[in-house]
N, C-alpha and C positions, 0 to 999 in steps of 0.2 A: 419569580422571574417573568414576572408580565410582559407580553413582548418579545421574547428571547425565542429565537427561532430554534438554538440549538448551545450548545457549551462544549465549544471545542477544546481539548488536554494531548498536550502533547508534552515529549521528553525523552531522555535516553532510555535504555534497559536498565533496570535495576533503580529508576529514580524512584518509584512510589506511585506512579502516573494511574494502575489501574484501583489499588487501591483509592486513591482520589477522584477519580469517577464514579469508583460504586457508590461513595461517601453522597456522594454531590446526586446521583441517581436517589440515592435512598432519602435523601433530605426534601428532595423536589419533585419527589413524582415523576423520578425518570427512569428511561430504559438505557444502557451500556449498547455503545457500537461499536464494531472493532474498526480501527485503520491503521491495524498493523499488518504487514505484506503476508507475512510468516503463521503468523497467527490465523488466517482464513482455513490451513489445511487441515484435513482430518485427522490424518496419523500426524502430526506434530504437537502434542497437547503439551509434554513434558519439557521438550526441547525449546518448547516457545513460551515456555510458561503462562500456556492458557489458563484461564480464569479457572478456579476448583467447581466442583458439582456446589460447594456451599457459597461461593459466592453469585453463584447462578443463582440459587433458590433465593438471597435475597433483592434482588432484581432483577427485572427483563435483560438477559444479553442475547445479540444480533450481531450475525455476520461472523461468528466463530468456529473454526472445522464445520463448516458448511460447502470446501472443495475438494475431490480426493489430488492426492499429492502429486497425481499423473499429470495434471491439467496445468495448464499454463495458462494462469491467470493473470491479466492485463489490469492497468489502472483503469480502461474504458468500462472495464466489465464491474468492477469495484465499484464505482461512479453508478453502473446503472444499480448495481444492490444495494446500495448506499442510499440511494434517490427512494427505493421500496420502502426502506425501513424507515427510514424521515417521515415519509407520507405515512407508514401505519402509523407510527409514535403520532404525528401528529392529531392524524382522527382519533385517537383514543385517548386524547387529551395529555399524552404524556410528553415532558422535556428529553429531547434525544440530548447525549452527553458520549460525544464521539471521542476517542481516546484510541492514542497509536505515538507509533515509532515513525511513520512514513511519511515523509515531507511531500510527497511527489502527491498522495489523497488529499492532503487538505489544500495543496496548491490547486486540485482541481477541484473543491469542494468550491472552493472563493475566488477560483476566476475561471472556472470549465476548460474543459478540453480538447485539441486543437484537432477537427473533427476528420483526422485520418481514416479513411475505409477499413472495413475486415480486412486481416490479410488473408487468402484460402493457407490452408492448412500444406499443403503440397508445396507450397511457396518456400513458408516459413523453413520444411524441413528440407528443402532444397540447401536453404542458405548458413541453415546449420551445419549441414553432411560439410559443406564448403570450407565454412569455416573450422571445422574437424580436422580438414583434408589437407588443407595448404596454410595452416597457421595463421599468427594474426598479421605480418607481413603480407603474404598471399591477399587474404581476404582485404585487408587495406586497399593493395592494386586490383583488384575488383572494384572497389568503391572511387578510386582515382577516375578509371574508365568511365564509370556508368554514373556518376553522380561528383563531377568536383566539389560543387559549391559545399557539401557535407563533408566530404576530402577535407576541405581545409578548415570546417569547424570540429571535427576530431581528433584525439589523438592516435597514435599508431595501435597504442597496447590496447583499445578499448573496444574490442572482439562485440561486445555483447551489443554496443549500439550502432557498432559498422553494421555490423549483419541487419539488424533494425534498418536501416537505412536501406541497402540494399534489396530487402522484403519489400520496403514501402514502394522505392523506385522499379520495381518489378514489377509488381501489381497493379498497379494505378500509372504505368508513366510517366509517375511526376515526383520530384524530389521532395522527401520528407521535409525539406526550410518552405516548400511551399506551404506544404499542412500545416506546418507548425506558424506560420503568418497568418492561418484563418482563427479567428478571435472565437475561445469557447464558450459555452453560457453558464454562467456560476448556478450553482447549485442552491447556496447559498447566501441572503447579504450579510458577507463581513459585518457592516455595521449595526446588524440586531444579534450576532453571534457575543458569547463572553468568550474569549482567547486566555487560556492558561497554561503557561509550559512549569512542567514540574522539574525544580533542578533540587542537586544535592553538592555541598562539596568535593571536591574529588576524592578525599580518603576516606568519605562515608561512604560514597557509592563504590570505591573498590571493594570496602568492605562488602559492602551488602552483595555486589557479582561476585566475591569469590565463595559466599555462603549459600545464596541461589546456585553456581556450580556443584556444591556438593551434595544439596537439597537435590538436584537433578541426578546426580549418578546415582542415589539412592533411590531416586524412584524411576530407575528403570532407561535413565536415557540415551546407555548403549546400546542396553536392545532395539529401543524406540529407533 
């Protein structure tokens, strides 16, 4: 794959997705990157069906339970790990073979990320106690006041990016659709990347998530 900056896989749970990265690692002298959201935490190996110890051993995997499950992990912060392990693959001559569930990484893998400030940490847990306190009603009329133009590109019931807005126009004084108008810088070019989404029929992949389900309670993913 002369040329090929990277060989991005993407697809549902239960398609086959990471098996076909390791496949495509191991055939090309590559390393496996995670760009699954879920998959980055430490304590979730079972529940996320992180890669086993034996398919580590047969090639380099990156960016796997390398965060404890406390952390609130952003796509910006993902983007800069992501950006690390590209560059080491690449010095060591190896093809990175990024594979995930999350649309939201490879959308910022091939067009970057709209370069919102940290938010402080104080901030954040302000607008969650909030949104805790007075429901997503409540915290909607918060966002009405403090931020229309975001008012009216959300909906009521969507707690989790009201508050996101709110954080952003807190911190910075300025409405999250402004950030999001400033152009990010892709990571990667689309056009030296290979694109593969892994599908399955839909009664082959129930099958296979209701057998991955039970492969989980047995190893442990109530306790987990």
């Amino acid at each position: 794959m002369d040329g090929t900056q990277a060989v991005l896989i993407a697809g549902a749970t239960g398609s086959g997705k990471s098996a076909l990265a390791l496949g495509v690692a191991e055939a090309f002298d590559g390393v496996v990157i995670n760009a699954d959201s879920m998959q980055v935490y430490a304590e979730l190996r079972v529940l996320t069906a992180r890669p086993t110890a034996e398919d580590e051993a047969r090639a380099p995997h990156y960016l796997y339970g390398h965060v404890p499950a406390s952390d609130a992990y952003s796509t910006g912060r993902w983007l800069k790990d992501v950006g690390g392990a590209i560059g080491a693959a690449h010095a060591a001559g190896k093809l990175p073979v990024i594979v995930g569930g999350t649309g939201l990484y490879f959308k910022a893998l091939l067009e970057g990320l709209s370069p919102v400030p940290e938010i402080p940490a104080d901030v954040r847990a302000h607008w969650r106690d909030q949104a805790a306190r007075v429901g997503a009603e409540g915290i909607f009329r918060h966002l009405q006041e403090r931020d229309p133009v975001m008012a009216e590109r959300l909906k009521l019931g969507d707690t989790q990016r009201i508050t996101r807005a709110l954080e952003v126009i807190d911190a910075t004084g300025r409405s999250l659709a402004h950030w999001q108008s400033q152009s990010g810088t892709p990571l990667l070019d689309e056009a030296a990347c290979v694109k593969i989404v892994a599908v399955l029929d839909r009664e082959a992949l129930y099958a296979r998530l209701d057998q991955r389900f039970l492969a989980m309670l047995e190893a442990g993913a109530l306790d987990e």
